[in-house]
MITORZA-207550 format. One line per 8 residues: number of its first residue (from 1); their letters; for each residue x, y, z of N, C-alpha, C. Coordinates in nm, 2 decimals, always signed. Layout:
REM MITORZA-207550
NUM	a	X:Y:Z:X:Y:Z:X:Y:Z | ...
***
This chain:
REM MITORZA-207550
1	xxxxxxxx	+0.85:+1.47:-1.04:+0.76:+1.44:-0.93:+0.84:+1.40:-0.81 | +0.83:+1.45:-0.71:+0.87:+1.40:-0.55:+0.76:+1.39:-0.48 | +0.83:+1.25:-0.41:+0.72:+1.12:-0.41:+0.79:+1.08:-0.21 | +0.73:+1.17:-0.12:+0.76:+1.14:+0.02:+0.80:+0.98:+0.06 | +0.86:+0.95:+0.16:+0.85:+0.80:+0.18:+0.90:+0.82:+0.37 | +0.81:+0.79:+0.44:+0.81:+0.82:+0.60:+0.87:+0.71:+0.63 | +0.97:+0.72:+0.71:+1.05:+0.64:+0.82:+1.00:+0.68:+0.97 | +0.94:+0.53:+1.01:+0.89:+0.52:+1.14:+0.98:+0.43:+1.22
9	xxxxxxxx	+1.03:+0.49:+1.38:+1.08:+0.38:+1.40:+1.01:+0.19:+1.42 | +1.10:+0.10:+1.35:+1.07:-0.02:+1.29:+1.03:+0.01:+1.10 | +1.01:+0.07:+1.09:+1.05:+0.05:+0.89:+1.13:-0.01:+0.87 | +1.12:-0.13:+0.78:+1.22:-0.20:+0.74:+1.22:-0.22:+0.58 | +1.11:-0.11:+0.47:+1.12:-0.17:+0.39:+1.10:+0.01:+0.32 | +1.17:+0.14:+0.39:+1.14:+0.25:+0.32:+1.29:+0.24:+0.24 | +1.38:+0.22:+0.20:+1.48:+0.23:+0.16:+1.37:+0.16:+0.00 | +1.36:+0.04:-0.03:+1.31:-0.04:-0.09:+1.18:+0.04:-0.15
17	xxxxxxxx	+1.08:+0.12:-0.07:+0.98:+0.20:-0.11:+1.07:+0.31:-0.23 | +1.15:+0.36:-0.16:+1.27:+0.44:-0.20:+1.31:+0.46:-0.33 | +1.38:+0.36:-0.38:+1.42:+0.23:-0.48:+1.31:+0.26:-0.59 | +1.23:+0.16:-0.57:+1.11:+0.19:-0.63:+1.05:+0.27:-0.70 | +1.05:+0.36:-0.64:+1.02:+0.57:-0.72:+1.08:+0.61:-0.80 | +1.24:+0.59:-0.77:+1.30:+0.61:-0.83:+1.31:+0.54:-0.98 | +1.27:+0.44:-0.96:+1.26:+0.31:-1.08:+1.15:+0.32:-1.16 | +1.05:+0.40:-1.09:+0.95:+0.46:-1.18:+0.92:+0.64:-1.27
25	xxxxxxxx	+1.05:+0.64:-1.22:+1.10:+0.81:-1.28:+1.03:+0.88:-1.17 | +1.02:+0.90:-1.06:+1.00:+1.01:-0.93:+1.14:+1.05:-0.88 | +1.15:+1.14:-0.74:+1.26:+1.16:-0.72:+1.18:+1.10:-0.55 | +1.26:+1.02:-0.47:+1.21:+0.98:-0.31:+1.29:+1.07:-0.25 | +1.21:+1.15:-0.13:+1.23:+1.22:-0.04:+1.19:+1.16:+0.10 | +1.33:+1.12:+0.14:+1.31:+1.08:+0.30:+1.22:+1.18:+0.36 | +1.12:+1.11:+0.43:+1.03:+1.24:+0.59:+1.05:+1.11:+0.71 | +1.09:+1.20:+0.79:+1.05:+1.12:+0.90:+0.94:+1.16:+1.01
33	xxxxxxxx	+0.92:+1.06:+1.08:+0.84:+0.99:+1.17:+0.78:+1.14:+1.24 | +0.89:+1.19:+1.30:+0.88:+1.29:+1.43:+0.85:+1.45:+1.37 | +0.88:+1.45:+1.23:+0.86:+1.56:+1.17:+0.73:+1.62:+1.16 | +0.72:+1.72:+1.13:+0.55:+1.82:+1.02:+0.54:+1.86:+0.95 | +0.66:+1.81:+0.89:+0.70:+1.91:+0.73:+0.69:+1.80:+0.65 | +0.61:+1.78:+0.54:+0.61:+1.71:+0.40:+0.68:+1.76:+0.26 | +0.75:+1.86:+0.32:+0.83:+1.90:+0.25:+0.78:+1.91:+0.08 | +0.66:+1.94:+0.08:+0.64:+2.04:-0.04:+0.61:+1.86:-0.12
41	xxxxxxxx	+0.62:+1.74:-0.09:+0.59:+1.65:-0.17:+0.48:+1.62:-0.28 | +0.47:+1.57:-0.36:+0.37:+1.52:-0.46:+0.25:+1.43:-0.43 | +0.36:+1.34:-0.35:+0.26:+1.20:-0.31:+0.35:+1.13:-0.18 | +0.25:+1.04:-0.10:+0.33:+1.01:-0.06:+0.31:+0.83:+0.02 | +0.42:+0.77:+0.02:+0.45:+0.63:+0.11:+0.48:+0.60:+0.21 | +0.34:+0.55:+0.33:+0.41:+0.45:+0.40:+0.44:+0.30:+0.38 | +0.56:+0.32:+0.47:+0.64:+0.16:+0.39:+0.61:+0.07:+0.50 | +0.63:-0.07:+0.43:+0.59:-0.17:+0.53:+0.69:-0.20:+0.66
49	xxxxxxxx	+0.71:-0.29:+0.75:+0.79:-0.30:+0.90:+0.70:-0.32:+1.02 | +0.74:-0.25:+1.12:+0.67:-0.33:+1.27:+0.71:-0.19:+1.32 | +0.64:-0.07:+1.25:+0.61:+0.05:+1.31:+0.60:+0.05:+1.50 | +0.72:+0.16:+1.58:+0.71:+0.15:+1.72:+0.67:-0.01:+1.75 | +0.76:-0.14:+1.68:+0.72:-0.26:+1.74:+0.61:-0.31:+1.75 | +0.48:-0.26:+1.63:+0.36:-0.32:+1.69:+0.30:-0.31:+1.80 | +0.36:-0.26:+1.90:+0.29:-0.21:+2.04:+0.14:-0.16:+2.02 | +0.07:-0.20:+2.08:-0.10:-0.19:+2.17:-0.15:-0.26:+2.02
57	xxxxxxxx	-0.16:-0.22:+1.87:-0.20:-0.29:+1.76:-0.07:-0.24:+1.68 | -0.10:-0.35:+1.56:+0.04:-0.28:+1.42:-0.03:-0.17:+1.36 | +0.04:-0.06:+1.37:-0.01:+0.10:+1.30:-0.08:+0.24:+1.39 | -0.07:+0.16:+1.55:-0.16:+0.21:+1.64:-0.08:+0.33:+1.66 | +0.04:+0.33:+1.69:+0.12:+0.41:+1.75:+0.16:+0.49:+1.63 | +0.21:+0.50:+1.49:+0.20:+0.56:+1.39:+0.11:+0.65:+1.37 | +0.00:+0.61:+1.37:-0.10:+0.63:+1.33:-0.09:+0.81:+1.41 | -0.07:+0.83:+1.51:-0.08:+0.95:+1.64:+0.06:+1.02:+1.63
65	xxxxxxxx	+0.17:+0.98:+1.53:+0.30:+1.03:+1.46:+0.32:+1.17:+1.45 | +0.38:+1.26:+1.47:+0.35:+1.39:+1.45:+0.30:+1.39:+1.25 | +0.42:+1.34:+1.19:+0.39:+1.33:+1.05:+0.25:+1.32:+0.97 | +0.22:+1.21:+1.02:+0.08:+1.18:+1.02:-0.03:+1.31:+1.05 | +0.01:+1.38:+1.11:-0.10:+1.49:+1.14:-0.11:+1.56:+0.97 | +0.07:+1.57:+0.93:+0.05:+1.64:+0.80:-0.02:+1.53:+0.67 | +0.01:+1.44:+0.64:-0.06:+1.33:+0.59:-0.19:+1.32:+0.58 | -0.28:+1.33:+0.71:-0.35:+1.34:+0.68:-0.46:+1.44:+0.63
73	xxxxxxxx	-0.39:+1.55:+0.66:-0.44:+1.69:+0.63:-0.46:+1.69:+0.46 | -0.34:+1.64:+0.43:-0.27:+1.63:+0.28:-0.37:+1.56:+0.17 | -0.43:+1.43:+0.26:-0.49:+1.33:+0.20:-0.60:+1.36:+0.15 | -0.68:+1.44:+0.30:-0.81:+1.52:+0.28:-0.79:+1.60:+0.16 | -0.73:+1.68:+0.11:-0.72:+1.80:+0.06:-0.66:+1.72:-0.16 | -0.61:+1.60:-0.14:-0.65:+1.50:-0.27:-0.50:+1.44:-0.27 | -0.40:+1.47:-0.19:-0.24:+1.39:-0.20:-0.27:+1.27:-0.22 | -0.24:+1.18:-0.31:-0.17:+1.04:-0.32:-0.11:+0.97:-0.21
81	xxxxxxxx	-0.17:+0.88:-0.13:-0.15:+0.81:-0.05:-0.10:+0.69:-0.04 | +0.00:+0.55:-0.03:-0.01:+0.46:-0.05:+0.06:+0.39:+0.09 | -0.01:+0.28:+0.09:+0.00:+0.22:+0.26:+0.03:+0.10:+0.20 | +0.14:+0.05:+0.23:+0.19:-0.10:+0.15:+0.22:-0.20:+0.37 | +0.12:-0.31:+0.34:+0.15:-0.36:+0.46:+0.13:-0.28:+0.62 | +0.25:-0.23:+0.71:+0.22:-0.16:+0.84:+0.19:-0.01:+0.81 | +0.16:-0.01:+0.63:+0.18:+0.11:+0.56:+0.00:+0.14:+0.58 | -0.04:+0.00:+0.48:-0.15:-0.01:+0.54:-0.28:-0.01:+0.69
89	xxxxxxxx	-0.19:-0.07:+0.78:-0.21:-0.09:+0.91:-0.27:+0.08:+0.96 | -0.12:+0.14:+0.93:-0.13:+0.27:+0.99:-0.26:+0.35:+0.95 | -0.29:+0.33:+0.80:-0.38:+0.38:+0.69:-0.50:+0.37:+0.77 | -0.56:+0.22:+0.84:-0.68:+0.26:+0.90:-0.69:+0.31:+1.03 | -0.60:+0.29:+1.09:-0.52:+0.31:+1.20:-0.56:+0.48:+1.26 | -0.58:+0.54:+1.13:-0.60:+0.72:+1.10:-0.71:+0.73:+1.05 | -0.79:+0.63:+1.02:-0.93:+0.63:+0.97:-0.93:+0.72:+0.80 | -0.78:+0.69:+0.72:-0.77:+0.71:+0.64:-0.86:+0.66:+0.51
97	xxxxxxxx	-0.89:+0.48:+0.56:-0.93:+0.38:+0.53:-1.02:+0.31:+0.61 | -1.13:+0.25:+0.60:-1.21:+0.17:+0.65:-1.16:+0.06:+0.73 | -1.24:-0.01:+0.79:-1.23:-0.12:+0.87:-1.09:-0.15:+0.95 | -1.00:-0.24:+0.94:-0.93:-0.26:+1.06:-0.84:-0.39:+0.99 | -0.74:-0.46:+1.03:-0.61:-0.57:+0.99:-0.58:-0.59:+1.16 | -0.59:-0.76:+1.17:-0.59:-0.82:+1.26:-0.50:-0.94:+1.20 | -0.45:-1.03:+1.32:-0.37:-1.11:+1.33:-0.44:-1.25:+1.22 | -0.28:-1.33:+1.13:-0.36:-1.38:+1.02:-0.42:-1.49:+1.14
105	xxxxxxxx	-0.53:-1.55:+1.00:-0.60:-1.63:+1.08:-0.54:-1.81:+1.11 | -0.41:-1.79:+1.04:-0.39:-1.96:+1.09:-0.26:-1.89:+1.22 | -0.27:-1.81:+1.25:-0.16:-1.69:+1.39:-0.05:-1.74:+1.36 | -0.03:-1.72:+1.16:+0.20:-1.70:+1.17:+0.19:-1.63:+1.05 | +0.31:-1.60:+1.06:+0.37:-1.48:+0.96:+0.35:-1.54:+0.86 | +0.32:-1.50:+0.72:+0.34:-1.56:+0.56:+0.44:-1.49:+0.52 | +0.45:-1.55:+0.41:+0.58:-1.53:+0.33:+0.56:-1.60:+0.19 | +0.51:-1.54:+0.06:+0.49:-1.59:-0.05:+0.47:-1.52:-0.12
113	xxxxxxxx	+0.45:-1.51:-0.25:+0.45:-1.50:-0.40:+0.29:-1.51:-0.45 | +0.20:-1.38:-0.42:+0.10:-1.39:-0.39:+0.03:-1.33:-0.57 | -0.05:-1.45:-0.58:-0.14:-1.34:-0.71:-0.28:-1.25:-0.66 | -0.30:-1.16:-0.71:-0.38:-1.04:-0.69:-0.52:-1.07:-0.85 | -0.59:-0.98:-0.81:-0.65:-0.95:-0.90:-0.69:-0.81:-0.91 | -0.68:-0.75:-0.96:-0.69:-0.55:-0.99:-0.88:-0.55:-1.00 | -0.95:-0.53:-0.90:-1.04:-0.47:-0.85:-1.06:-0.37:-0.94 | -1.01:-0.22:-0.90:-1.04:-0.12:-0.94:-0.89:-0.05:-1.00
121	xxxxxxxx	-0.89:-0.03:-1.11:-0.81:+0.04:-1.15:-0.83:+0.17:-1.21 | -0.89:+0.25:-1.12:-0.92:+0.43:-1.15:-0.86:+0.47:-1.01 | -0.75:+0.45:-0.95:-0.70:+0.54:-0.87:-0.58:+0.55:-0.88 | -0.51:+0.68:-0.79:-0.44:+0.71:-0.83:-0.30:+0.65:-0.81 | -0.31:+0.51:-0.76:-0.20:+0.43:-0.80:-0.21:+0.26:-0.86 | -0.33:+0.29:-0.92:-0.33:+0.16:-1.00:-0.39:+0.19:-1.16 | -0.39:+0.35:-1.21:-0.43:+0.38:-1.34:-0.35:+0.27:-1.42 | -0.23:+0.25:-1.45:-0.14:+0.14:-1.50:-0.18:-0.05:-1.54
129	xxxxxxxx	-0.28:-0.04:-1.48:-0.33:-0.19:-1.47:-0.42:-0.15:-1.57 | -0.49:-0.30:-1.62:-0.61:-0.34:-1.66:-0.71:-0.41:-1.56 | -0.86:-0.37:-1.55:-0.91:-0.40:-1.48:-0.97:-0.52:-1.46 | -0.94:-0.63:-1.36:-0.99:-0.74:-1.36:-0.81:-0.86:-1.39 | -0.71:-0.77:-1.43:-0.57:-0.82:-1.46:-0.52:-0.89:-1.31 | -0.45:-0.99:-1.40:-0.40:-1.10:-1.29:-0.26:-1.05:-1.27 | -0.18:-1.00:-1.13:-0.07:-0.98:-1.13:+0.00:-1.05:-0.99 | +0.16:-1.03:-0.97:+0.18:-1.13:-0.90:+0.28:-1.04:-0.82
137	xxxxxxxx	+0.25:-1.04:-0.69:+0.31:-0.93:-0.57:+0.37:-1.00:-0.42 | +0.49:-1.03:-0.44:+0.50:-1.10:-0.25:+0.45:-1.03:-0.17 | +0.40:-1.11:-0.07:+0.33:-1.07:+0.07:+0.41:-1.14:+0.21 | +0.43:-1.07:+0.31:+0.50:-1.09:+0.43:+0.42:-1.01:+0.52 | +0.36:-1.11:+0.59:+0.28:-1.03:+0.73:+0.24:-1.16:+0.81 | +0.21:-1.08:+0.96:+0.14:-1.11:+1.06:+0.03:-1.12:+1.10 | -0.01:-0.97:+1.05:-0.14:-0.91:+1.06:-0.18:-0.88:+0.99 | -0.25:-0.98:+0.89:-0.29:-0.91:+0.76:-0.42:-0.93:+0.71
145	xxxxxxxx	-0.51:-0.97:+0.82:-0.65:-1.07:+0.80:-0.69:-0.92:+0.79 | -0.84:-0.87:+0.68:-0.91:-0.77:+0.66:-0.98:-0.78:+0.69 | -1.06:-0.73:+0.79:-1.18:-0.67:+0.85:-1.27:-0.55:+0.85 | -1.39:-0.56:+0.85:-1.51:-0.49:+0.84:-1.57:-0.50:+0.90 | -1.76:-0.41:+0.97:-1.84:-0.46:+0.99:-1.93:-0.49:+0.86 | -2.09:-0.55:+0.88:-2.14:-0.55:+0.78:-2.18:-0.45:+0.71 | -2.24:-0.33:+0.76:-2.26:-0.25:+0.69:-2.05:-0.15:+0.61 | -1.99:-0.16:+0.68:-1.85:-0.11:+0.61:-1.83:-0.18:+0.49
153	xxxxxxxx	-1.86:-0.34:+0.49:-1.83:-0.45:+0.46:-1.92:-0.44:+0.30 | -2.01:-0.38:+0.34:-2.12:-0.38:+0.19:-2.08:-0.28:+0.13 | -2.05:-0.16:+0.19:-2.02:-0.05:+0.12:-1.95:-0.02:+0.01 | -1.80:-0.09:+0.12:-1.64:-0.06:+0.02:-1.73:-0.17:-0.15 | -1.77:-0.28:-0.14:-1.81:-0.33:-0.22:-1.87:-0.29:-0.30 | -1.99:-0.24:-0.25:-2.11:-0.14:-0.32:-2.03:-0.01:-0.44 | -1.97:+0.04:-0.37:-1.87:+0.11:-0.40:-1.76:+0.13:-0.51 | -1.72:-0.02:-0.52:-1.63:-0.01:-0.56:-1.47:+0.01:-0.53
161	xxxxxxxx	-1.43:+0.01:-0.37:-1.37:+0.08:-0.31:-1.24:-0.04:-0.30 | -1.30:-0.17:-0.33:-1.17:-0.33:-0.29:-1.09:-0.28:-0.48 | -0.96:-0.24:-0.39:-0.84:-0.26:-0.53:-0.79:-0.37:-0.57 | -0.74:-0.46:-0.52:-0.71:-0.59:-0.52:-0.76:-0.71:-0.40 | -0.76:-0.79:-0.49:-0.83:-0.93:-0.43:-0.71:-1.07:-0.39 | -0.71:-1.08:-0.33:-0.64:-1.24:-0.32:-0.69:-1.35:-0.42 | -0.64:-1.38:-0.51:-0.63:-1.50:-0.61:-0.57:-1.63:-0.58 | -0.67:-1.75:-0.59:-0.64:-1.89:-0.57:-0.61:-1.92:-0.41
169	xxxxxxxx	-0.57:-1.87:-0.34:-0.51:-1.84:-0.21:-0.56:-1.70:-0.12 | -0.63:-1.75:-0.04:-0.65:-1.64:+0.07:-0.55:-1.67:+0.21 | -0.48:-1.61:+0.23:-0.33:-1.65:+0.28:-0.36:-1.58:+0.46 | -0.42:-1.48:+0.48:-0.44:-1.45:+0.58:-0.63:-1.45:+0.64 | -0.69:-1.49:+0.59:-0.84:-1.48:+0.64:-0.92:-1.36:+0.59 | -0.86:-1.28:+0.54:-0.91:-1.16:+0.50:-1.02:-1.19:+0.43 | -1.16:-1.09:+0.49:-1.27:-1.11:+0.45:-1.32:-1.08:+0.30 | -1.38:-1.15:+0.23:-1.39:-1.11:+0.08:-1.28:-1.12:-0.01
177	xxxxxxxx	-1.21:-1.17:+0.07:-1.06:-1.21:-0.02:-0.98:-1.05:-0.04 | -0.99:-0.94:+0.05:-0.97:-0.83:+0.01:-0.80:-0.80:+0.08 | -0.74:-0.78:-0.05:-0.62:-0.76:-0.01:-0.54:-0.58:-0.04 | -0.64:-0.49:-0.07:-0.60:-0.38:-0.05:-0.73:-0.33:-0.09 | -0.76:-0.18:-0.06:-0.87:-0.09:-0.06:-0.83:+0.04:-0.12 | -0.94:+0.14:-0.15:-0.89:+0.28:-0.17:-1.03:+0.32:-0.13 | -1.00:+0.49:-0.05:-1.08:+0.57:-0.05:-1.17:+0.60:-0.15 | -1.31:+0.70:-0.13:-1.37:+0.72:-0.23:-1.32:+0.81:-0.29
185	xxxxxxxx	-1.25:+0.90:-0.26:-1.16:+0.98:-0.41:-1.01:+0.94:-0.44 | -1.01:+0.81:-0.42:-0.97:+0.73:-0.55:-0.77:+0.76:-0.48 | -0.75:+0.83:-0.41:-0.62:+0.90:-0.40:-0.56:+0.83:-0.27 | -0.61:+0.75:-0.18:-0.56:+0.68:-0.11:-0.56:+0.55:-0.10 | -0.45:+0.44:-0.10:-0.47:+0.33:-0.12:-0.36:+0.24:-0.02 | -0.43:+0.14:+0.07:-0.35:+0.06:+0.10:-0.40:-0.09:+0.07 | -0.28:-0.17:+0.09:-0.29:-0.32:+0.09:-0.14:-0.38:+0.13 | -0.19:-0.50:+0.14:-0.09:-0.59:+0.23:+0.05:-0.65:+0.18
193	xxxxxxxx	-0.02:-0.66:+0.02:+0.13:-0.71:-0.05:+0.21:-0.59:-0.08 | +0.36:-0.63:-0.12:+0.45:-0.51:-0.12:+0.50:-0.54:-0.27 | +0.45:-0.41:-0.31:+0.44:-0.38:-0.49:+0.65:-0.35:-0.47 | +0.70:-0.30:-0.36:+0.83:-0.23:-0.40:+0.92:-0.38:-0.42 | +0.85:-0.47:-0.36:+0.97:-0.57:-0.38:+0.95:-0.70:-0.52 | +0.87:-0.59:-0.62:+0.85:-0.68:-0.78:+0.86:-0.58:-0.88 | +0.97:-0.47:-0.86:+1.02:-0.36:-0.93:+1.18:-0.38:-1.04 | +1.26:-0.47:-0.98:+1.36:-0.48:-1.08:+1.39:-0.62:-1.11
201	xxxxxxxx	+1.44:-0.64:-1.27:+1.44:-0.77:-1.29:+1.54:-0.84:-1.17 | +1.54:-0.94:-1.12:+1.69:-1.05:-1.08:+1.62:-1.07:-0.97 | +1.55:-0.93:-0.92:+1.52:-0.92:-0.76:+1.32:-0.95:-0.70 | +1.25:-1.01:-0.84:+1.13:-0.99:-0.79:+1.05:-1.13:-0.79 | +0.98:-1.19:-0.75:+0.89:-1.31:-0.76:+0.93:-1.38:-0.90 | +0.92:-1.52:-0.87:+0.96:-1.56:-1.00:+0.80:-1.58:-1.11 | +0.84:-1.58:-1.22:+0.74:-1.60:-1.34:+0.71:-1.72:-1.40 | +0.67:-1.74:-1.49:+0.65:-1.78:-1.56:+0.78:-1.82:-1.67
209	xxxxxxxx	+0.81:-1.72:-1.71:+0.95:-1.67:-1.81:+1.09:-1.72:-1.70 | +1.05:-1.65:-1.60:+1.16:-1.70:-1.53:+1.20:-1.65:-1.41 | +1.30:-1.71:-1.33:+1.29:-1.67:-1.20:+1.33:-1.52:-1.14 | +1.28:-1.51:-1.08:+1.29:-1.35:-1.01:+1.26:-1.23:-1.11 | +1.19:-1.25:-1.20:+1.15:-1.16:-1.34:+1.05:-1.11:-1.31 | +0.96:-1.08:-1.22:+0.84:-1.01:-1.20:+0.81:-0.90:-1.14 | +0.74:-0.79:-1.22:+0.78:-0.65:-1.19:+0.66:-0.59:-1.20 | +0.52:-0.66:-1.15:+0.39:-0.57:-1.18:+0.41:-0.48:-1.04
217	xxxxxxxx	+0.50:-0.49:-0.96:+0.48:-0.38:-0.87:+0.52:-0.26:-0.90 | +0.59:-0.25:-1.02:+0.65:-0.12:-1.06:+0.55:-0.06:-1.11 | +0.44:-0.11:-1.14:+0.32:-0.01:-1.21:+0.27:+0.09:-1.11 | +0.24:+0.00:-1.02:+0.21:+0.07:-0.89:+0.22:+0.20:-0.84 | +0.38:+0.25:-0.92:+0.42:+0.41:-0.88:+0.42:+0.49:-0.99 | +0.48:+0.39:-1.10:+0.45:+0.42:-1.24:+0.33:+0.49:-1.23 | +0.17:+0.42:-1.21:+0.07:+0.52:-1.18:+0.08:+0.64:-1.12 | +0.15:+0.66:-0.99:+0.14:+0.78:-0.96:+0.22:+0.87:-1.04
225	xxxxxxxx	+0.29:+0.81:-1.10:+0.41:+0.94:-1.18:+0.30:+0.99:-1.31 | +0.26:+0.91:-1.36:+0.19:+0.91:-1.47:+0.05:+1.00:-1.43 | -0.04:+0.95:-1.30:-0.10:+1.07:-1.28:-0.05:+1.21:-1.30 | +0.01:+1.21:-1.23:+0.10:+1.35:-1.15:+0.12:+1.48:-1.30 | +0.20:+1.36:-1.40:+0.19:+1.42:-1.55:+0.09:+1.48:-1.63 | +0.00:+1.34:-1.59:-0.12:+1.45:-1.65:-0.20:+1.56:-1.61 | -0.21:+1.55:-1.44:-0.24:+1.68:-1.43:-0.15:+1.78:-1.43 | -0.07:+1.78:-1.47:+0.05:+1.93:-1.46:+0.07:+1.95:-1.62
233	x	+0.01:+1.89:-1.71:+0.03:+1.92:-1.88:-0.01:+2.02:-1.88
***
């Protein structure tokens, strides 16, 4: 499986998306920003950072990327999508995704060791979970408060559509405690915590067991590898 990973200028965390894929048996294929070739990929990642500086909103200026044009062509048509943080931003940014990510609500950056709760695990990067599973993902942002209107706001719910939740801690204001989403066909997904950085032991959130030992973000691609497999048997 080759598993795209887009460098926009300000990505600071595709190397790390990178990493990750690889750690879940994919092969990562650099695309960049200015390109319109997806290069024949499987699936594919935006990675978290301060995409073109956050200028006018975070993901605004991405979002209208030449790349993007192919992405979203791709997405429509059933590609695997994953929007981790300005990954996410971008995601609604394209109307990939519903509603909108605004500035957190106490106005400063976080930085912590965030638990999740797995919403929905029927897409195509959280097949790996158990549903309703408690897992543990660092989160770093600015803009990470989730917004809706009421009617968007009932839907994704109605739906089924919130992937993970914020546990014990709502860290940014995010409405419904909603800390990532997915489309209705299940193949595009973003959220705010960054699954690439709880991938190898030494280097991920500490546990229970022990420090820097936590690695539920590696499921995260794992799913998409594991999809990928089974439809190509």
């Amino acid at each position: 499986m080759r598993v795209g990973v887009v460098t926009f200028p300000g990505s600071l965390d595709d190397r790390d998306a990178q990493r990750a894929i690889v750690r879940a048996g994919a092969t990562a294929v650099p695309l960049w920003h200015g390109d319109h070739d997806l290069q024949g990929v499987d699936a594919v990642v935006l990675p978290g950072g301060f995409s073109y500086g956050d200028y006018l909103r975070p993901g605004a200026i991405a979002a209208i990327a030449p790349i993007m044009t192919e992405v979203v062509v791709a997405a429509g048509k059933g590609l695997p999508v994953l929007g981790i943080c300005n990954g996410f931003q971008i995601l609604v940014e394209s109307h990939l995704l519903p509603g909108g990510l605004i500035r957190n609500a106490h106005q400063q950056f976080i930085r912590r060791d965030q638990k999740l709760i797995v919403e929905n695990n029927q897409t195509a990067w959280t097949n790996q979970f158990a549903q309703g599973e408690e897992i543990l993902i660092p989160l770093k942002n600015a803009d990470g408060g989730y917004i809706a209107n009421e009617e968007t706001l009932k839907r994704i719910e109605g739906e089924g559509l919130v992937v993970f939740r914020y546990q014990d801690v709502n860290p940014n204001g995010s409405l419904n405690d909603i800390a990532g989403i997915t489309n209705e066909a299940g193949n595009v997904v973003g959220l705010m915590p960054h699954p690439e950085h709880a991938v190898e032991p030494g280097f991920g959130p500490n546990t229970a067991e022990r420090m820097r030992s936590g690695l539920d973000g590696l499921r995260m691609f794992e799913s998409a590898v594991t999809g990928f497999v089974k439809a190509n048997q």
